[in-house]
PDB file of N, CA, C and O in Angstrom:
ATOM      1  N   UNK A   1     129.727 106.795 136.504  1.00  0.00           N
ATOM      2  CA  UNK A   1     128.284 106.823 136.463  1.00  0.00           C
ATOM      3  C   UNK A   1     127.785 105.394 136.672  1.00  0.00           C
ATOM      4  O   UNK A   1     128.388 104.552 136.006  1.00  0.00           O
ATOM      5  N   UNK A   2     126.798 104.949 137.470  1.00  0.00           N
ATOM      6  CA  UNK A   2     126.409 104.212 137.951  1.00  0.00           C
ATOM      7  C   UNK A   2     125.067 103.550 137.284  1.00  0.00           C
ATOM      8  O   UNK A   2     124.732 104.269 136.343  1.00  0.00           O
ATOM      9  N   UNK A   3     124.403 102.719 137.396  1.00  0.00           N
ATOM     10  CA  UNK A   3     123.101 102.025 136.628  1.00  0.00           C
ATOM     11  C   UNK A   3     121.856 102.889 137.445  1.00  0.00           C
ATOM     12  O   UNK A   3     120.864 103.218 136.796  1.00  0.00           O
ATOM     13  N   UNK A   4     121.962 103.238 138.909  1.00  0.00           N
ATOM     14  CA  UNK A   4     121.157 103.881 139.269  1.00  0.00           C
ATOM     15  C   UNK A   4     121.111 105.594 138.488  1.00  0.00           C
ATOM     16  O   UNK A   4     120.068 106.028 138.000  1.00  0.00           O
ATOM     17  N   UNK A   5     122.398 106.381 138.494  1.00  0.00           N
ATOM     18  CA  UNK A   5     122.015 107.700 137.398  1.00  0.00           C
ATOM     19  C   UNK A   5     121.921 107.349 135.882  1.00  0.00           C
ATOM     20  O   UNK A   5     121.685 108.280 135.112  1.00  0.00           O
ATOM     21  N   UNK A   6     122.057 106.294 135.463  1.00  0.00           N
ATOM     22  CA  UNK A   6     121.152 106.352 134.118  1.00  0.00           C
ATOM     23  C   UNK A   6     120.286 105.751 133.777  1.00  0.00           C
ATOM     24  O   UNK A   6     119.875 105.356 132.686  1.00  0.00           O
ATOM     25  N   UNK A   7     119.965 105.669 134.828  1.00  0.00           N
ATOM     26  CA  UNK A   7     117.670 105.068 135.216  1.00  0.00           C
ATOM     27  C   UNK A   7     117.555 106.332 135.161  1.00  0.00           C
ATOM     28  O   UNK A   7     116.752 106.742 134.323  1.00  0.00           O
ATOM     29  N   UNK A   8     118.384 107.496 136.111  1.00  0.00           N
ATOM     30  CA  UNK A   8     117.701 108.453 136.077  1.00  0.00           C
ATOM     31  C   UNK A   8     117.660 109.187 135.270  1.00  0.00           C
ATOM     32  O   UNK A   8     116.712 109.968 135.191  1.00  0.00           O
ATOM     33  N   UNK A   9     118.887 109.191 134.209  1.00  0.00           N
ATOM     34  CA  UNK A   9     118.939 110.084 132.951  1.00  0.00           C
ATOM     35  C   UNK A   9     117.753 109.824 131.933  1.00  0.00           C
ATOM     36  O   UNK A   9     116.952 110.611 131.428  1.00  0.00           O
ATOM     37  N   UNK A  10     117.893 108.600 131.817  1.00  0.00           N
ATOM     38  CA  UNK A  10     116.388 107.750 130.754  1.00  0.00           C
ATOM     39  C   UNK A  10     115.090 108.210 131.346  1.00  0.00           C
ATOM     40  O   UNK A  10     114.166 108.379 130.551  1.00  0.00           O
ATOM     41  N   UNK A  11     114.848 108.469 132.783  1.00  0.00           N
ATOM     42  CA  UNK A  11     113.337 108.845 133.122  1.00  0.00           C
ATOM     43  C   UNK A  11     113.715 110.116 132.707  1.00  0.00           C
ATOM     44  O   UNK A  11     112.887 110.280 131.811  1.00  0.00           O
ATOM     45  N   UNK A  12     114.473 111.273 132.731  1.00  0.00           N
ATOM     46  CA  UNK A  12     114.354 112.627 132.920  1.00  0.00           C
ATOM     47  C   UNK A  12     114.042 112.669 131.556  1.00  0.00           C
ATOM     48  O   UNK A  12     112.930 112.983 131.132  1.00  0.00           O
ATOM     49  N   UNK A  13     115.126 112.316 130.768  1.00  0.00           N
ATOM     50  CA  UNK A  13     114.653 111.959 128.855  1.00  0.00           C
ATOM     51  C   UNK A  13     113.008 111.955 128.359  1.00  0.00           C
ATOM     52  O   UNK A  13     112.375 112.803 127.729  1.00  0.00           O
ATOM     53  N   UNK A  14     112.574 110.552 128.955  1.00  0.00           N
ATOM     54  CA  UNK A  14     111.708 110.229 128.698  1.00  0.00           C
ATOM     55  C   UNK A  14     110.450 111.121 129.379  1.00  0.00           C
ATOM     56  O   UNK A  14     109.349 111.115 128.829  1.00  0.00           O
ATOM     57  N   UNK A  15     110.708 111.956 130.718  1.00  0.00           N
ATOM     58  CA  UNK A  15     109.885 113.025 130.630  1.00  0.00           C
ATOM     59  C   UNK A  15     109.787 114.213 130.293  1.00  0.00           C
ATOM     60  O   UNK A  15     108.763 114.880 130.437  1.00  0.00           O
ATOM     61  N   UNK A  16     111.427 114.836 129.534  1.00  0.00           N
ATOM     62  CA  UNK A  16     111.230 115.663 128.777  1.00  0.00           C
ATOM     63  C   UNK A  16     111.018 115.717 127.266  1.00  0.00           C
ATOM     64  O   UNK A  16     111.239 116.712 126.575  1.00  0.00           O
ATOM     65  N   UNK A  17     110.606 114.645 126.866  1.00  0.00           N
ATOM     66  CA  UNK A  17     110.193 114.242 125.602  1.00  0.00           C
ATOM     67  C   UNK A  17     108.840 114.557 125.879  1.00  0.00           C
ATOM     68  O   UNK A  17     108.220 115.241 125.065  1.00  0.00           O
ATOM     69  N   UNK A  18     108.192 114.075 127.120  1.00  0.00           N
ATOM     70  CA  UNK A  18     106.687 114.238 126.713  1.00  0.00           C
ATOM     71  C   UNK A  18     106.277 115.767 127.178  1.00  0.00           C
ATOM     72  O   UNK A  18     105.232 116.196 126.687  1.00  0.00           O
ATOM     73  N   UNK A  19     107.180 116.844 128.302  1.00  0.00           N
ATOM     74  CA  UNK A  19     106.805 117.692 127.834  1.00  0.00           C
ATOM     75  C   UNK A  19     106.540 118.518 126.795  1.00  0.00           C
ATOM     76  O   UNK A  19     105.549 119.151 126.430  1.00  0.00           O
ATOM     77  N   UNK A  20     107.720 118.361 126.374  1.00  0.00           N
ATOM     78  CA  UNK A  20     107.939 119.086 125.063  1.00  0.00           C
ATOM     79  C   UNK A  20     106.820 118.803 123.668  1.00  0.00           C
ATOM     80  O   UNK A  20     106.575 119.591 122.755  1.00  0.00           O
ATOM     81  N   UNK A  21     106.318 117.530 123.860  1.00  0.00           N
ATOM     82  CA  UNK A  21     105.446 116.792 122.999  1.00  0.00           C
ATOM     83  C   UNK A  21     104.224 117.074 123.399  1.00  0.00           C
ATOM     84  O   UNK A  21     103.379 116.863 122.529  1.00  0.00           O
ATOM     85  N   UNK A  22     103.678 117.622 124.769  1.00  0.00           N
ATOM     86  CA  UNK A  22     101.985 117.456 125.124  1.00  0.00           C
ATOM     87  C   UNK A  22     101.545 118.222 124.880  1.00  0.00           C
ATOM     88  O   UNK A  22     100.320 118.147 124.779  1.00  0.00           O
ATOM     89  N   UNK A  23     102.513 120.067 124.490  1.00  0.00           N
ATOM     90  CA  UNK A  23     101.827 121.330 124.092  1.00  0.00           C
ATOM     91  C   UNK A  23     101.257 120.835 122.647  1.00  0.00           C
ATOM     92  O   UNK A  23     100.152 121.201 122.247  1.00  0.00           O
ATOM     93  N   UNK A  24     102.112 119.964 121.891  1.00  0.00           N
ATOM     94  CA  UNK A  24     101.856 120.463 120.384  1.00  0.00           C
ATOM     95  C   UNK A  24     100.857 119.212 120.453  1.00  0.00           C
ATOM     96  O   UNK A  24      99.735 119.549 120.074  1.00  0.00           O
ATOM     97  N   UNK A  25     100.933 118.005 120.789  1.00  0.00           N
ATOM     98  CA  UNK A  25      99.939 117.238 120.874  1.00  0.00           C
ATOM     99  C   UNK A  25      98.363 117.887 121.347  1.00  0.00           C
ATOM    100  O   UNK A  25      97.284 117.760 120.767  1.00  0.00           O
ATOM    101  N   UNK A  26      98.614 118.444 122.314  1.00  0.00           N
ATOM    102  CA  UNK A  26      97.492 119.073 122.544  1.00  0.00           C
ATOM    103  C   UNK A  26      96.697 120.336 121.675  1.00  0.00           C
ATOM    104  O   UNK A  26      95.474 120.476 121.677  1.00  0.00           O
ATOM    105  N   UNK A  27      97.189 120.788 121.297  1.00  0.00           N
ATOM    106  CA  UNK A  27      96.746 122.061 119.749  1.00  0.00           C
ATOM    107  C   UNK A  27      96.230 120.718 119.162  1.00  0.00           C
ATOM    108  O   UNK A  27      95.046 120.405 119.287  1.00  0.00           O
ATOM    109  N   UNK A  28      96.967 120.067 118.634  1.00  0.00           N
ATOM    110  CA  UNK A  28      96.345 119.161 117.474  1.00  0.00           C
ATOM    111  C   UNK A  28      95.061 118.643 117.958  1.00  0.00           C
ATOM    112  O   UNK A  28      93.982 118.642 117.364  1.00  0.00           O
ATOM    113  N   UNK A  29      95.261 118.331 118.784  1.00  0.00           N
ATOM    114  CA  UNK A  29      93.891 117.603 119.796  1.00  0.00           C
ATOM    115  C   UNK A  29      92.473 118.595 119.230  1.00  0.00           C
ATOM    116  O   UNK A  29      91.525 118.390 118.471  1.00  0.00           O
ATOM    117  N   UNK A  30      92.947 119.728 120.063  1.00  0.00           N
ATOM    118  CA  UNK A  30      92.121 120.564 120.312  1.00  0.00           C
ATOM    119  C   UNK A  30      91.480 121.145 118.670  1.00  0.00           C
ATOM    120  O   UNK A  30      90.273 121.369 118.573  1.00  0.00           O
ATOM    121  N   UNK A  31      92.230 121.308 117.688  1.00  0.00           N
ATOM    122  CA  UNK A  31      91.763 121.926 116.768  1.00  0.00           C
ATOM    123  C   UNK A  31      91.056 120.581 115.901  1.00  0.00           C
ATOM    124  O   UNK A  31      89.991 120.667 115.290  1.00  0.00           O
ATOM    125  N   UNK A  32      91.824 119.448 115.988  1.00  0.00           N
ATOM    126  CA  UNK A  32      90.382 118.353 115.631  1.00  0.00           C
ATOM    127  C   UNK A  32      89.746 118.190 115.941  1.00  0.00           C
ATOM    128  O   UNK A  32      88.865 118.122 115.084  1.00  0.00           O
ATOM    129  N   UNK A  33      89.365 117.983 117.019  1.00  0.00           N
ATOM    130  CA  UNK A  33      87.772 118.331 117.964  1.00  0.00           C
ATOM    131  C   UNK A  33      87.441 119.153 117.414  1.00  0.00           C
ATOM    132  O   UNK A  33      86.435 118.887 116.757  1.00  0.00           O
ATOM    133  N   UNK A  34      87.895 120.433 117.284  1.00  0.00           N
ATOM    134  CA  UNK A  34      86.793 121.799 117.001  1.00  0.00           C
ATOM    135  C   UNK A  34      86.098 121.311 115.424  1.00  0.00           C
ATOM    136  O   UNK A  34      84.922 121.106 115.125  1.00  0.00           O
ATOM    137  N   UNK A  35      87.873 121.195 114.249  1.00  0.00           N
ATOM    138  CA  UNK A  35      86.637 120.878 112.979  1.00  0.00           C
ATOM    139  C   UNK A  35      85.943 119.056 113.142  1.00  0.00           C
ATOM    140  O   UNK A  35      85.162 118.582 112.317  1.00  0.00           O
ATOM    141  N   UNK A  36      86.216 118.656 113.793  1.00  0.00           N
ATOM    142  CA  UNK A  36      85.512 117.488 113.799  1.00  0.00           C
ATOM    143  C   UNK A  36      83.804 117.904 114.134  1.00  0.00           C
ATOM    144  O   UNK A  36      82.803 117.582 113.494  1.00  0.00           O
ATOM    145  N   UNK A  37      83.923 118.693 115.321  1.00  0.00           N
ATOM    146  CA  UNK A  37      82.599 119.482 115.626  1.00  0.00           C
ATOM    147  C   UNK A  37      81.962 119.886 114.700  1.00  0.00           C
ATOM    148  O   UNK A  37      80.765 119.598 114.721  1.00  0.00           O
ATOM    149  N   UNK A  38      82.549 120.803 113.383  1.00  0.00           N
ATOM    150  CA  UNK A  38      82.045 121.579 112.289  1.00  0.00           C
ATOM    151  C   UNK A  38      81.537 121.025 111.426  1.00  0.00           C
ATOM    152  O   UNK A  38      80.641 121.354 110.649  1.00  0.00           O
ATOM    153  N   UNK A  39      82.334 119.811 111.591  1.00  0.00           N
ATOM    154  CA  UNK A  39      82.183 118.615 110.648  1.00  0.00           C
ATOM    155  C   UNK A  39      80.872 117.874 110.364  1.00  0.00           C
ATOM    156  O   UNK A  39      80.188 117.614 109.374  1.00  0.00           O
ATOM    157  N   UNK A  40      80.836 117.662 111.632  1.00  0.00           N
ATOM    158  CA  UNK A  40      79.602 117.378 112.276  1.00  0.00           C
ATOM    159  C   UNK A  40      78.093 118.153 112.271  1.00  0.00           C
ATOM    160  O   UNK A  40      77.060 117.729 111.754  1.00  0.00           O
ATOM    161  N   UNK A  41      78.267 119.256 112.912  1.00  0.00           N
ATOM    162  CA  UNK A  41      77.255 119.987 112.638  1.00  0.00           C
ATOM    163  C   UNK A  41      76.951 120.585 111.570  1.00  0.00           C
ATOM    164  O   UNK A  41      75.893 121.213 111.622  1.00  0.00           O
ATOM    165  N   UNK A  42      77.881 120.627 109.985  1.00  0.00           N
ATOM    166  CA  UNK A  42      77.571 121.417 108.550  1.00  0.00           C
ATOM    167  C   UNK A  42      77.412 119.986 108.220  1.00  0.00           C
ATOM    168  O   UNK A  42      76.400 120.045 107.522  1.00  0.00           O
ATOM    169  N   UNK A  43      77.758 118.694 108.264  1.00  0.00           N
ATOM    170  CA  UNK A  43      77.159 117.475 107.626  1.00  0.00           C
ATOM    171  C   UNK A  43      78.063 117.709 106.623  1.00  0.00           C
ATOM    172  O   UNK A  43      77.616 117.299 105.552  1.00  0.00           O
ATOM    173  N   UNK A  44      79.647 118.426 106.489  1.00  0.00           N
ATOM    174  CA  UNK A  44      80.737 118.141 105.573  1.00  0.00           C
ATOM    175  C   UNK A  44      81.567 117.203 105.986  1.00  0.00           C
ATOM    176  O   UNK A  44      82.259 117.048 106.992  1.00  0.00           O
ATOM    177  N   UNK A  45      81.342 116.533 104.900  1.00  0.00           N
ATOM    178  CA  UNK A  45      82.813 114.840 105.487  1.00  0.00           C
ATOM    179  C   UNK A  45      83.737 115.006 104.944  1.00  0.00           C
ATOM    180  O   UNK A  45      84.389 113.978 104.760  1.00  0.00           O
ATOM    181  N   UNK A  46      84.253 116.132 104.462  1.00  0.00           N
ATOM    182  CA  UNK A  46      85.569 116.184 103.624  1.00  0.00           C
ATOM    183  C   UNK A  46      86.612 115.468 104.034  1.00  0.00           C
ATOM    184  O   UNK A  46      86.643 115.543 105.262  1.00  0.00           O
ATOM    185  N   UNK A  47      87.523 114.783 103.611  1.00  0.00           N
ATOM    186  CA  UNK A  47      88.831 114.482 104.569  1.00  0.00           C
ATOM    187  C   UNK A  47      89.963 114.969 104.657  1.00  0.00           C
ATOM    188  O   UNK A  47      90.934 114.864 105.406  1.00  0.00           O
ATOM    189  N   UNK A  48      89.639 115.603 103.630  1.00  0.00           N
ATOM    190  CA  UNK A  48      91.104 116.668 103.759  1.00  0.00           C
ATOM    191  C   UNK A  48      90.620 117.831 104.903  1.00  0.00           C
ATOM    192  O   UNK A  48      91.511 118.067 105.719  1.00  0.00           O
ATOM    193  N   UNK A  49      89.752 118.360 105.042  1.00  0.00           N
ATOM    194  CA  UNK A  49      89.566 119.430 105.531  1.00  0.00           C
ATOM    195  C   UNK A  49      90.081 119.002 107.233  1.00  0.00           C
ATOM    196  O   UNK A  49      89.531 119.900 107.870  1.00  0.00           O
ATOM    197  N   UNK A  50      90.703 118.269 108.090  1.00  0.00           N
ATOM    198  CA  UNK A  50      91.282 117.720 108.867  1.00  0.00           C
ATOM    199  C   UNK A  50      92.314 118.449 109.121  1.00  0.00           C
ATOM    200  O   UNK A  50      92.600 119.304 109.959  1.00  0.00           O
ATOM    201  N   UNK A  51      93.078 117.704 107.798  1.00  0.00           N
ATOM    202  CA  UNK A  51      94.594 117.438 108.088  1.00  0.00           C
ATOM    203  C   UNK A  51      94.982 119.007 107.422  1.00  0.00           C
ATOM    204  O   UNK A  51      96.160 119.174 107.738  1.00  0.00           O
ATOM    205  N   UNK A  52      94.679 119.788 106.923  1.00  0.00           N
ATOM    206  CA  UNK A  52      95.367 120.991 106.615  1.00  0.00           C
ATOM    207  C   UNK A  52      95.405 122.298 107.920  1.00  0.00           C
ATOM    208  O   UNK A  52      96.378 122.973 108.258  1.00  0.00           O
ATOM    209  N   UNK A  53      94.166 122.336 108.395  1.00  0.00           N
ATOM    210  CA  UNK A  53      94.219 123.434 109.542  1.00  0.00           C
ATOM    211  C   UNK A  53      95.207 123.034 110.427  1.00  0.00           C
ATOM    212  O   UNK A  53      96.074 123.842 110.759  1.00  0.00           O
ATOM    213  N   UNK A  54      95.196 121.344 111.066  1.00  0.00           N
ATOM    214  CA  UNK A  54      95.753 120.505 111.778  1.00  0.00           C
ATOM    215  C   UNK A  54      97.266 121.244 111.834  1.00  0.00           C
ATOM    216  O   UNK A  54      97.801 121.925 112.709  1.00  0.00           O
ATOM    217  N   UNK A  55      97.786 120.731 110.289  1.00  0.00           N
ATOM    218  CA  UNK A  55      98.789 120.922 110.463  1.00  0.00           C
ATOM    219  C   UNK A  55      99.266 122.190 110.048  1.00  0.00           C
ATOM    220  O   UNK A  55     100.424 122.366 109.669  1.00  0.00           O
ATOM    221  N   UNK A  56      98.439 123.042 110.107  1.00  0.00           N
ATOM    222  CA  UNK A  56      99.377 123.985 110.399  1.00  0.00           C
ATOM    223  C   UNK A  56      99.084 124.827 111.565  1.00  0.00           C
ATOM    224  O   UNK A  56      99.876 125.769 111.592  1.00  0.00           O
ATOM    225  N   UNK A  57      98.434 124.844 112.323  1.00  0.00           N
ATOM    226  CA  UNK A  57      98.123 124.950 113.854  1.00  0.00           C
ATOM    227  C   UNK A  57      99.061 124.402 114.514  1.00  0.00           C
ATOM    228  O   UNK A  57      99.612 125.013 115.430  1.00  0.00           O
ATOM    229  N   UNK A  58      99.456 122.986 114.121  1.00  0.00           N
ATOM    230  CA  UNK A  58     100.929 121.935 115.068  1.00  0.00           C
ATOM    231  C   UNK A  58     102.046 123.059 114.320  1.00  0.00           C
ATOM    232  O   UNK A  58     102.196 123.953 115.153  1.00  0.00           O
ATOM    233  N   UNK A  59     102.626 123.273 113.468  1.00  0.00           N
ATOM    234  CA  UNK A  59     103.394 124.292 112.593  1.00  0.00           C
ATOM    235  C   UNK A  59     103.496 125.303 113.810  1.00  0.00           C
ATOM    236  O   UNK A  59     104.459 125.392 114.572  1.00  0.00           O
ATOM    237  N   UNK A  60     102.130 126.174 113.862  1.00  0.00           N
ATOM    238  CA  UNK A  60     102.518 127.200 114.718  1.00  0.00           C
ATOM    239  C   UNK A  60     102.678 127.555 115.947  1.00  0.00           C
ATOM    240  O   UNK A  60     103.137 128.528 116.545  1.00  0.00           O
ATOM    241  N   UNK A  61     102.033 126.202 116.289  1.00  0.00           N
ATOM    242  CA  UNK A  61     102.260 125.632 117.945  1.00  0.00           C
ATOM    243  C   UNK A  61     103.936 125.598 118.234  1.00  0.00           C
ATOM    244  O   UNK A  61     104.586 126.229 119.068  1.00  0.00           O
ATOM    245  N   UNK A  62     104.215 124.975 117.590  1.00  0.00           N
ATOM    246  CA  UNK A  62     106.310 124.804 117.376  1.00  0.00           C
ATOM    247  C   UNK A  62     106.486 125.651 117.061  1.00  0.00           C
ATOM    248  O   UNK A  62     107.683 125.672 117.348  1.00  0.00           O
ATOM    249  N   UNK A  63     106.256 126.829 116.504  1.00  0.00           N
ATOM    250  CA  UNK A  63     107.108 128.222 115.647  1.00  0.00           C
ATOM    251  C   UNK A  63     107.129 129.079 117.512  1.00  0.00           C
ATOM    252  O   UNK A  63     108.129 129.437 118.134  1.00  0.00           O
ATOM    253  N   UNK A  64     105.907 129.156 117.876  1.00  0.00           N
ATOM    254  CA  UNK A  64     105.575 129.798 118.907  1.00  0.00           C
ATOM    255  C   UNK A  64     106.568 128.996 120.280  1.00  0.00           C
ATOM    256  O   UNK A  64     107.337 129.810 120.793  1.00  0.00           O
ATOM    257  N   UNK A  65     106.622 127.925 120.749  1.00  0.00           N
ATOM    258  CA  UNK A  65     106.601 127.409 121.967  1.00  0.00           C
ATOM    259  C   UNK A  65     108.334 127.101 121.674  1.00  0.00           C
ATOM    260  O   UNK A  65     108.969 126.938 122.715  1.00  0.00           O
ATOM    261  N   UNK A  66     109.260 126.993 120.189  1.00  0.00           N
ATOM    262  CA  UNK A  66     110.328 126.634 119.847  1.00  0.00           C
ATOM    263  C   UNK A  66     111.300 127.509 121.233  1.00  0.00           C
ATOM    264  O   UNK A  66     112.231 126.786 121.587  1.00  0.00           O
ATOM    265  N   UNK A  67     111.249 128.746 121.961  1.00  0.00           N
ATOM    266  CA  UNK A  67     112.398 128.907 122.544  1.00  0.00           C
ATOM    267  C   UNK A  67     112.212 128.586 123.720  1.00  0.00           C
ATOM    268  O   UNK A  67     113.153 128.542 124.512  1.00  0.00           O
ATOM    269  N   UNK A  68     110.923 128.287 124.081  1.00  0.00           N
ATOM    270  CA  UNK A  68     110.771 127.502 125.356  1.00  0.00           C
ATOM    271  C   UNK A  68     111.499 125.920 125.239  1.00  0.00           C
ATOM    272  O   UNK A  68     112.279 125.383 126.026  1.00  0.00           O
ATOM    273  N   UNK A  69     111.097 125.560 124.332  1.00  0.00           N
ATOM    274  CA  UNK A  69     111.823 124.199 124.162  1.00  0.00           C
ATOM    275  C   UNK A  69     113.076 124.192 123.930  1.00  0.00           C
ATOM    276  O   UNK A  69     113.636 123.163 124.309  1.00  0.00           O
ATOM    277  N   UNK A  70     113.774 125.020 123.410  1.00  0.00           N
ATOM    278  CA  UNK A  70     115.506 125.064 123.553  1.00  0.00           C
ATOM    279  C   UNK A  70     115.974 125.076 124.637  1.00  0.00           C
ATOM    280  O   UNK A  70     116.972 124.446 124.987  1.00  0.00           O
ATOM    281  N   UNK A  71     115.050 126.082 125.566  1.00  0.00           N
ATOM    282  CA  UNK A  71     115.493 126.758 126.532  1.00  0.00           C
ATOM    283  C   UNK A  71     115.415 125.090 127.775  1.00  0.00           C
ATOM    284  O   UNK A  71     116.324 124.900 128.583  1.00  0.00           O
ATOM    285  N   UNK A  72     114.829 124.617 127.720  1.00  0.00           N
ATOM    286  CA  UNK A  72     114.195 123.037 128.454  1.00  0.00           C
ATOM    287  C   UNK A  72     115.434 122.243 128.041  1.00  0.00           C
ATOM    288  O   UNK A  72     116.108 121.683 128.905  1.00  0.00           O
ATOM    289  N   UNK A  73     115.685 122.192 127.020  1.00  0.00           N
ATOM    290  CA  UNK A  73     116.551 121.103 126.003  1.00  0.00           C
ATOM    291  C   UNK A  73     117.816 121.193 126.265  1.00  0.00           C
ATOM    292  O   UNK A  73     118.535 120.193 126.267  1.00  0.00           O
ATOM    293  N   UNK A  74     118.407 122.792 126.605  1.00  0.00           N
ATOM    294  CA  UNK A  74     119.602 123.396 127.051  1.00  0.00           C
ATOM    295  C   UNK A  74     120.065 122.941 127.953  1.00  0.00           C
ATOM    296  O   UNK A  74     121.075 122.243 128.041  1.00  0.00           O
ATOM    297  N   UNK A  75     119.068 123.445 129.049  1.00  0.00           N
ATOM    298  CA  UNK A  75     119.221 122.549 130.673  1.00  0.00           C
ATOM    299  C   UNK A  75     119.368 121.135 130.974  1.00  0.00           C
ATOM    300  O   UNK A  75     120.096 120.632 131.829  1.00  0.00           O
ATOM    301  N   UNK A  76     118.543 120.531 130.120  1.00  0.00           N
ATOM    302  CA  UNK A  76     118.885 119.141 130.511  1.00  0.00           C
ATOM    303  C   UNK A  76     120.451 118.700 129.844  1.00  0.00           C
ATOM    304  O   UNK A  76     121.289 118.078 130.496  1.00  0.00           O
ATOM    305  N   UNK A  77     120.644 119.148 128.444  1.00  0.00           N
ATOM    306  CA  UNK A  77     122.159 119.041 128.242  1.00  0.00           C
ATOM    307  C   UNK A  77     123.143 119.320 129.106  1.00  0.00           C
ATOM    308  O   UNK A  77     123.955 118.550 129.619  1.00  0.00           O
ATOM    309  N   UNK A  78     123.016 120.439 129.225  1.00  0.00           N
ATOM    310  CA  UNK A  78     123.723 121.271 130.619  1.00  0.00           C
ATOM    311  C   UNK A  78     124.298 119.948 132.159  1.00  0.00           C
ATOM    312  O   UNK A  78     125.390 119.716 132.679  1.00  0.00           O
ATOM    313  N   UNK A  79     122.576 119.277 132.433  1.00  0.00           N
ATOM    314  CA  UNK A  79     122.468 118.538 133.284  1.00  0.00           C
ATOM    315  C   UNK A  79     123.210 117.121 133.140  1.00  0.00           C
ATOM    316  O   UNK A  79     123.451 116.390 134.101  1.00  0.00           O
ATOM    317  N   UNK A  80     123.518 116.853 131.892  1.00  0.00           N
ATOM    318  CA  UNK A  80     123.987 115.773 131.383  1.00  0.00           C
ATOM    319  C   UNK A  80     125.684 115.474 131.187  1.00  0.00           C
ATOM    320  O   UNK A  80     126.385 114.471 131.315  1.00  0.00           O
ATOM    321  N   UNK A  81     125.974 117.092 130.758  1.00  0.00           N
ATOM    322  CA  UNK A  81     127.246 117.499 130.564  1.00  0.00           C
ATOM    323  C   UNK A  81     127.914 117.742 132.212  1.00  0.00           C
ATOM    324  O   UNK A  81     129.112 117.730 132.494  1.00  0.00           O
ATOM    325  N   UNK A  82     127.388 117.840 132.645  1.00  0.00           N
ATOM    326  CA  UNK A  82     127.851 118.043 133.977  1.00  0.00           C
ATOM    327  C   UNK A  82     128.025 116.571 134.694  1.00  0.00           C
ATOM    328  O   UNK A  82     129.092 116.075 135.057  1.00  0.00           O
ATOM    329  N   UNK A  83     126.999 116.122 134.782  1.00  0.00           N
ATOM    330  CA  UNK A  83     127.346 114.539 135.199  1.00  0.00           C
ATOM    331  C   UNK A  83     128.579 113.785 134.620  1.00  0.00           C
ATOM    332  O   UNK A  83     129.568 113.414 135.251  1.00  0.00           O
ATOM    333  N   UNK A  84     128.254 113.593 132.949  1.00  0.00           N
ATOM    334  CA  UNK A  84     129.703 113.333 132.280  1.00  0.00           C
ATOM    335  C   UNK A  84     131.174 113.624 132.971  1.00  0.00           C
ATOM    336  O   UNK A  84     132.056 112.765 133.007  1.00  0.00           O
ATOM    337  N   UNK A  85     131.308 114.848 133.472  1.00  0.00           N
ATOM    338  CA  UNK A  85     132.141 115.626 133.580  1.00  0.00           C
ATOM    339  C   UNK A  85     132.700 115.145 134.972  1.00  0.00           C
ATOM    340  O   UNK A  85     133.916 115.008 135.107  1.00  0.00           O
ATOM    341  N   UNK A  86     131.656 114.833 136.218  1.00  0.00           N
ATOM    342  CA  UNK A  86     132.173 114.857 137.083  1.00  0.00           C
ATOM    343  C   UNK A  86     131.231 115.659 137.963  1.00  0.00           C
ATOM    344  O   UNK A  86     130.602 115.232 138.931  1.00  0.00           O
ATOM    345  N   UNK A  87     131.236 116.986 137.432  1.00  0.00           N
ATOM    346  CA  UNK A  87     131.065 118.236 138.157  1.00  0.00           C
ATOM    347  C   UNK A  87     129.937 117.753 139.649  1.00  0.00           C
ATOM    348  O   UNK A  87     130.252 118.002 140.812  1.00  0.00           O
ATOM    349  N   UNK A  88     128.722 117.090 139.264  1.00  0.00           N
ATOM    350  CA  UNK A  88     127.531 117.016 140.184  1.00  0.00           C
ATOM    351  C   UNK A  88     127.271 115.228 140.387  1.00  0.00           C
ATOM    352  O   UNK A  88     126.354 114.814 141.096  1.00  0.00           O
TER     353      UNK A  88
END
């Protein structure tokens, strides 16, 4: 293995980290905006009231999207184990 395939292993890494990361990043996004909105418009500043829906919306974002992400995580092992090996 050469310095040029593990530039390429580190980019593939480093962009399947952020797939795997932009679904659940994004729920979180999205459901703070919404109570941030609520927040806003009922004139409640609670601060807890944030971080509990938050997290468990990110919770079910991962419970839900978990065999897609194995299934992503598999392949690139797969892709890795094979290089190791020789095979490709």
């Amino acid at each position: 293995m050469n310095e040029t395939e593990l530039i390429d292993m580190a980019r593939e890494a480093i962009m399947l980290t952020m797939v795997i990361g932009a679904p659940v990043m994004m729920v979180g996004l999205i459901v703070g905006v919404a109570i941030a909105l609520v927040q806003a418009l009922t004139q409640i500043q609670e601060m807890t009231l944030v971080f509990v829906p938050k997290i468990i919306a990110i919770f079910i974002s991962i419970f839900v999207l978990f065999p897609a992400f194995v299934t992503v995580m598999q392949k690139f092992m797969h892709e890795i184990a094979d290089k190791i090996v020789g095979i490709s």
